[in-house]
LOZA-559107 format. One record per residue (C-alpha): residue in one letter; x, y, z. Coordinates in steps of 0.25 Angstrom, whole numbers, plus 5000, padded with zeros to 4 digits. Example, Ala and Ser with C-alpha at 12.3 -4.5 7.8 and 13.67 -1.06 7.14 Angstrom:
2
A504949825031
S505549965029
***
This chain:
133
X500050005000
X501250085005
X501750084990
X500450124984
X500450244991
X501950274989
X501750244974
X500550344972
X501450464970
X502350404960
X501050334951
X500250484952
X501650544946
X501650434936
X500050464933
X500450584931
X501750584924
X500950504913
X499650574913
X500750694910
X501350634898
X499950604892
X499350754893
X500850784888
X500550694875
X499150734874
X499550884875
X500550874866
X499750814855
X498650944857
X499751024857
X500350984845
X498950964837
X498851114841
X500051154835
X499751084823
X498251144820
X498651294823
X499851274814
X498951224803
X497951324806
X499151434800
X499751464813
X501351464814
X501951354818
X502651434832
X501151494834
X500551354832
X501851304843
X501351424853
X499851384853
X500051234852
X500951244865
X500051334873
X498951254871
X499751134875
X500351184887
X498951244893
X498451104889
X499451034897
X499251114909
X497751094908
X497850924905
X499150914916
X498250984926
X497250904923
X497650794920
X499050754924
X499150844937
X497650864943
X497850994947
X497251124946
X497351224934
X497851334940
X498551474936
X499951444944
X499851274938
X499851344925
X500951434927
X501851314935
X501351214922
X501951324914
X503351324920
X503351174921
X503251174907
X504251274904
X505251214915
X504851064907
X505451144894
X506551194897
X506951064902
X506650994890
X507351114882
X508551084893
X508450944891
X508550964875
X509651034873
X510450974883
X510150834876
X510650904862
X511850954866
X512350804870
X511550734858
X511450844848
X510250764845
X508950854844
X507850774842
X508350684856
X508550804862
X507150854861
X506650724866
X507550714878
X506750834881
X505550794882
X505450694894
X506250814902
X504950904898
X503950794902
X504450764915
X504950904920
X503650944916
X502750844924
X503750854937
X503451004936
X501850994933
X501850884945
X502650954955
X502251084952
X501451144941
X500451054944
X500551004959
X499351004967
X499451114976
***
């Protein structure tokens, strides 16, 4: 019994951790289909970028609140899901340059990126952003 309970925290996390991935896959595909219809609607492509990733980025608060975390939509989980997301690039920029100037390969570069964004992310939303309070 002693084991269940001492498990719970790590089976919630892991609950989470993949409930995050899916609204990540989910949110990228909306994302990415939104890119593409306000390009073809004759919209540039950087115009097309900017509206594609704020629609993504409010989606993914709204779905991670939601969904992933359970917590309340508020102004200050807003702003904290902001720099969660800013801090989760730059790590993933960090991460991507550093892996380039060993490999000088780009395109392994960007991927090794990405697992550093997804995790700093999710540790940030979890512990912070969007923490019960």
């Amino acid at each position: 019994m002693n084991d269940l309970r001492t498990n719970a925290p790590r089976i919630e996390s892991l609950q989470q951790f993949i409930k995050y991935l899916l609204v990540g896959g989910v949110n990228t595909i909306i994302s990415a289909a939104i890119i593409f219809v306000v390009q073809a609607a004759g919209a540039r492509p950087v115009v097309a970028n900017i509206v594609g990733y704020a629609i993504g980025i409010a989606l993914s608060f709204a779905l991670n609140s939601k969904v992933t975390f359970r917590t309340a939509v508020t102004r200050y989980s807003a702003i904290r899901f902001l720099i969660v997301m800013l801090i989760s690039y730059l790590a993933n920029l960090v991460t991507m340059l550093a892996v380039l100037h060993v490999t000088h390969a780009p395109y392994f570069a960007q991927l090794s990126g990405i697992p550093v964004y997804v995790i700093v992310g999710f540790l940030g939303n979890k512990y912070w952003a969007m923490r019960e309070r």
